[in-house]
C-alpha positions in Angstrom: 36.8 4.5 -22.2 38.4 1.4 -21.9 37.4 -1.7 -23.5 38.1 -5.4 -21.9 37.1 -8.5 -23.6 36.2 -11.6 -21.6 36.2 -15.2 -22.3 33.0 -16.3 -23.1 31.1 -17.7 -20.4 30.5 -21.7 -20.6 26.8 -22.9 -20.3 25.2 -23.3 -16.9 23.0 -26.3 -16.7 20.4 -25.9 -13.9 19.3 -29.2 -12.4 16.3 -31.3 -14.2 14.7 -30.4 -10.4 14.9 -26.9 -10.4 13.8 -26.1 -13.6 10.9 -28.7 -13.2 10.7 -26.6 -9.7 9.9 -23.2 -11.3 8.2 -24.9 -14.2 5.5 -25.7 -12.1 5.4 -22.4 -10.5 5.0 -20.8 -13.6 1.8 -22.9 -14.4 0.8 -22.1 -11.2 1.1 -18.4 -11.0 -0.6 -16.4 -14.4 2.0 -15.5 -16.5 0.0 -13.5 -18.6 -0.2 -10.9 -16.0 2.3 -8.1 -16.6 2.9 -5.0 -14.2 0.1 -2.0 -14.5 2.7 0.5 -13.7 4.0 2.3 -17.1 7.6 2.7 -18.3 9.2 5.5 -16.6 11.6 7.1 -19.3 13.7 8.6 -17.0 16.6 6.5 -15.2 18.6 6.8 -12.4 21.4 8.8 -12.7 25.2 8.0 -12.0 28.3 8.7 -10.9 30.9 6.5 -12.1 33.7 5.0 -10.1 37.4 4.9 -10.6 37.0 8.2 -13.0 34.0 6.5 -15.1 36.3 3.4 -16.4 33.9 0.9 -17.7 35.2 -2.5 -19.0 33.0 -3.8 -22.0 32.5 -7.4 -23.3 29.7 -8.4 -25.8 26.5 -6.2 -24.2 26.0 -2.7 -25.3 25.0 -0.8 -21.7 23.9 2.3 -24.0 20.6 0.8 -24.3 19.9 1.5 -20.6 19.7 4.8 -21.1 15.6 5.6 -22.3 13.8 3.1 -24.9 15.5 -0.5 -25.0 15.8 -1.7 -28.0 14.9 -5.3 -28.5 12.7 -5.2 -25.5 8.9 -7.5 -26.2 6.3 -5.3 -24.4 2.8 -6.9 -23.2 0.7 -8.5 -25.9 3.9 -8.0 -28.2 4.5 -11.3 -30.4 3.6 -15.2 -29.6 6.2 -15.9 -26.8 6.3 -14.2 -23.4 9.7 -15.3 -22.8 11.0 -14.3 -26.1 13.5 -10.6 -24.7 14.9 -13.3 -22.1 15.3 -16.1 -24.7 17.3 -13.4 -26.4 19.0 -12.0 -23.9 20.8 -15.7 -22.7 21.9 -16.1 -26.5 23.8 -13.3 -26.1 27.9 -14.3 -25.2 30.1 -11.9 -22.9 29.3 -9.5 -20.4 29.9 -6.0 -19.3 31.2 -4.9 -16.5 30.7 -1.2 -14.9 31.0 0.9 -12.0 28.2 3.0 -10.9 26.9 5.0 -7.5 23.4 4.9 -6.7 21.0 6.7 -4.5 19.0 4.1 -2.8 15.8 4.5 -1.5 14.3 4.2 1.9 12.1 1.5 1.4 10.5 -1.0 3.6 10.6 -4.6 2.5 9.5 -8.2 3.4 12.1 -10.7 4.5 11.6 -14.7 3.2 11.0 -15.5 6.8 7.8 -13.0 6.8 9.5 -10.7 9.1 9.8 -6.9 8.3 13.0 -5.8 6.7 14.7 -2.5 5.4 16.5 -1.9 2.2 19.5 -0.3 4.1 19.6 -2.8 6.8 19.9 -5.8 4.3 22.5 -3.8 2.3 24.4 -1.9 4.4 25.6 -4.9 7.1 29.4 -3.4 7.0 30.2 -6.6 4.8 30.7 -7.2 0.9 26.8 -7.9 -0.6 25.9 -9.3 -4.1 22.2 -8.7 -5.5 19.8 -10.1 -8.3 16.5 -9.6 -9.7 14.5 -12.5 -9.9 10.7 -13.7 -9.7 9.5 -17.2 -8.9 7.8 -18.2 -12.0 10.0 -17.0 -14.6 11.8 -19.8 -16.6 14.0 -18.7 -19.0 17.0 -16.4 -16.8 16.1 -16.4 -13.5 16.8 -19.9 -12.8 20.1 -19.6 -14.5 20.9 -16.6 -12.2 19.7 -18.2 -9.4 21.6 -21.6 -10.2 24.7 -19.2 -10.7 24.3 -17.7 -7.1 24.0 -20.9 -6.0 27.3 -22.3 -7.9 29.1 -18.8 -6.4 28.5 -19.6 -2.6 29.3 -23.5 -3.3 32.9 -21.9 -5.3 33.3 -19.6 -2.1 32.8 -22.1 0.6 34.0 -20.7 3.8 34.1 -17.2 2.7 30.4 -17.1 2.1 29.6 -16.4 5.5 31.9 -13.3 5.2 29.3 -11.9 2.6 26.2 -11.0 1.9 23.4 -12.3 -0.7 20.4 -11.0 -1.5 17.8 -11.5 -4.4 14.8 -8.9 -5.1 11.4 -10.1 -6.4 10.1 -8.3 -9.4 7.0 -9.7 -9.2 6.3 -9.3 -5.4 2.8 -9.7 -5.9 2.9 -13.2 -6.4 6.4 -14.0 -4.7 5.4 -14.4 -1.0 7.7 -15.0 1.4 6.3 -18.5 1.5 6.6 -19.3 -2.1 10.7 -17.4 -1.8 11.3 -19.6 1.1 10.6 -22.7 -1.1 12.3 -21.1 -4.3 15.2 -20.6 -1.7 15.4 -24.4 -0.5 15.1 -25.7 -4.1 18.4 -24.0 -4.6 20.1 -24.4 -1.7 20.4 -21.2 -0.4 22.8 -20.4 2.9 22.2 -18.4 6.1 23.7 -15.3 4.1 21.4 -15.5 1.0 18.2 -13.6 1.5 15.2 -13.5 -0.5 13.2 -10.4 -0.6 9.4 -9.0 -1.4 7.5 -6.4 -0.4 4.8 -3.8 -1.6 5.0 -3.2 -5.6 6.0 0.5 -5.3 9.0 -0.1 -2.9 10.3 -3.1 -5.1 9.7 -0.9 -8.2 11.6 2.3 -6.7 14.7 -0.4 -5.4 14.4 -1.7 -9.5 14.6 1.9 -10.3 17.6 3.2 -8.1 20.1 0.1 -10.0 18.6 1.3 -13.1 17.2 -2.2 -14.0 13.7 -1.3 -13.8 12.1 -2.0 -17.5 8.3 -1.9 -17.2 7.5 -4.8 -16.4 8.8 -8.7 -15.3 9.0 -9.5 -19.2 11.3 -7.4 -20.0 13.8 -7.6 -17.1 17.9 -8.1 -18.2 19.8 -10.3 -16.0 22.3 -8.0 -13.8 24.1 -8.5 -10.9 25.7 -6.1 -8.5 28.1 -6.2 -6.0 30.1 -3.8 -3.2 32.6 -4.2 -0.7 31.3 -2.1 1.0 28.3 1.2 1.7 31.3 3.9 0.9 32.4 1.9 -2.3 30.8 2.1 -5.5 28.9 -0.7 -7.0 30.4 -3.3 -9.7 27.6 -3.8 -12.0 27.7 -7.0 -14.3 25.2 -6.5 -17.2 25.4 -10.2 -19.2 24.7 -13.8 -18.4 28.0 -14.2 -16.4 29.0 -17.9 -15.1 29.5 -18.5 -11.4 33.7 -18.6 -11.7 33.4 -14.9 -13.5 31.5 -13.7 -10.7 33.3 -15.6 -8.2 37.1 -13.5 -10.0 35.1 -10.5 -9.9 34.1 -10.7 -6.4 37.8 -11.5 -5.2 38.6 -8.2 -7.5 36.7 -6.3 -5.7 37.0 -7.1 -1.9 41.1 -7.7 -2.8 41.3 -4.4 -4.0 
């Protein structure tokens, strides 16, 4: 196994606006409501790319594998936000290569229209996915601010690309309250926002192995692929928008 230490990432600072944005969605929405659907032990399985190379930096990816250490389940001490308060005060990243069997799942576009998992992934060009919900205010705004920053740092060669972030909380994320979550951060033609039913979001959670019981507990990752015969780069780690930005031109210049 091979071992690559990164620089650590600088601090993103998300607009006074956005933050006030999803501020007030979280007093809107109840954030005392977690998931009813249990833990599933078991994870997706994978096959690693590149003979299983994996580079490391800071974040221990053996914890994906059943119980998370760390992780603050429902009713579980005074803060809600207290795993993602730790999670963004950790430095570094980690940065993997995994294929996944993805599942054939309906979905809900921004827009309201009906969507596919495969037809928003599998386009032909490079795509880049989070996991996000609305009223979340601890990572989520930081990722989303970061996928922002990324297509701003790619200009022209954003609309060579796909974007897409996936509610985890789909029962409150409707396309309506997405589309304005999209606008606050100034999302392009090739960033989509999706929802759905709770099972299909659940199962797409579950095939990238990022499914952890419920919103709380969620880790900010982001994956990316050149392409539907390509494996997937996986980024476990609060990452800033230039180290995803080198990564992505890794990947497509490879």
């Amino acid at each position: 196994m091979q071992f690559v230490f990164r620089a650590l990432p600088k601090p993103f600072s998300v607009s006074l606006a956005a933050l006030a944005m999803v501020a007030s969605l979280a007093m809107a929405g109840d954030l005392s409501a977690e998931e009813s659907h249990e833990h599933h032990g078991a994870q997706a399985e994978h096959q690693h790319g590149d003979g299983g190379q994996e580079d490391h930096a800071a974040h221990d990816h053996s914890a994906h594998g059943g119980e998370h250490a760390g992780h603050i389940g429902e009713g579980e001490g005074d803060d809600p936000h207290a795993h993602h308060k730790a999670m963004m005060a950790q430095k570094g990243y980690q940065r993997s290569e995994h294929r996944y069997k993805l599942p054939d799942v309906a979905l809900t576009a921004m827009s309201g229209e009906p969507t596919t998992l495969a037809a928003e992934l599998d386009s032909g060009k490079p795509v880049m996915i989070n996991f996000i919900f609305t009223t979340c205010t601890t990572i989520c705004p930081v990722m989303t601010g970061t996928f922002a920053k990324v297509q701003q740092e790619l200009g022209p060669e954003a609309a060579n690309m796909r974007m897409v972030s996936f509610s985890i909380d789909p029962e409150y994320d409707t396309p309506e309250r997405l589309r304005v979550y999209a606008k606050q951060f100034g999302a392009g033609p090739q960033w989509q926002f999706l929802t759905g039913d709770l099972d299909s979001l659940i199962a797409v959670q579950k095939a990238f192995d990022v499914y952890r019981g419920n919103k709380m507990n969620h880790e900010p990752t982001t994956l990316m692929r050149r392409s539907p015969d390509d494996p997937w780069v996986r980024i476990d780690g609060i990452a800033s928008a230039a180290e995803i930005v080198a990564e992505y031109h890794r990947l497509v210049e490879r």
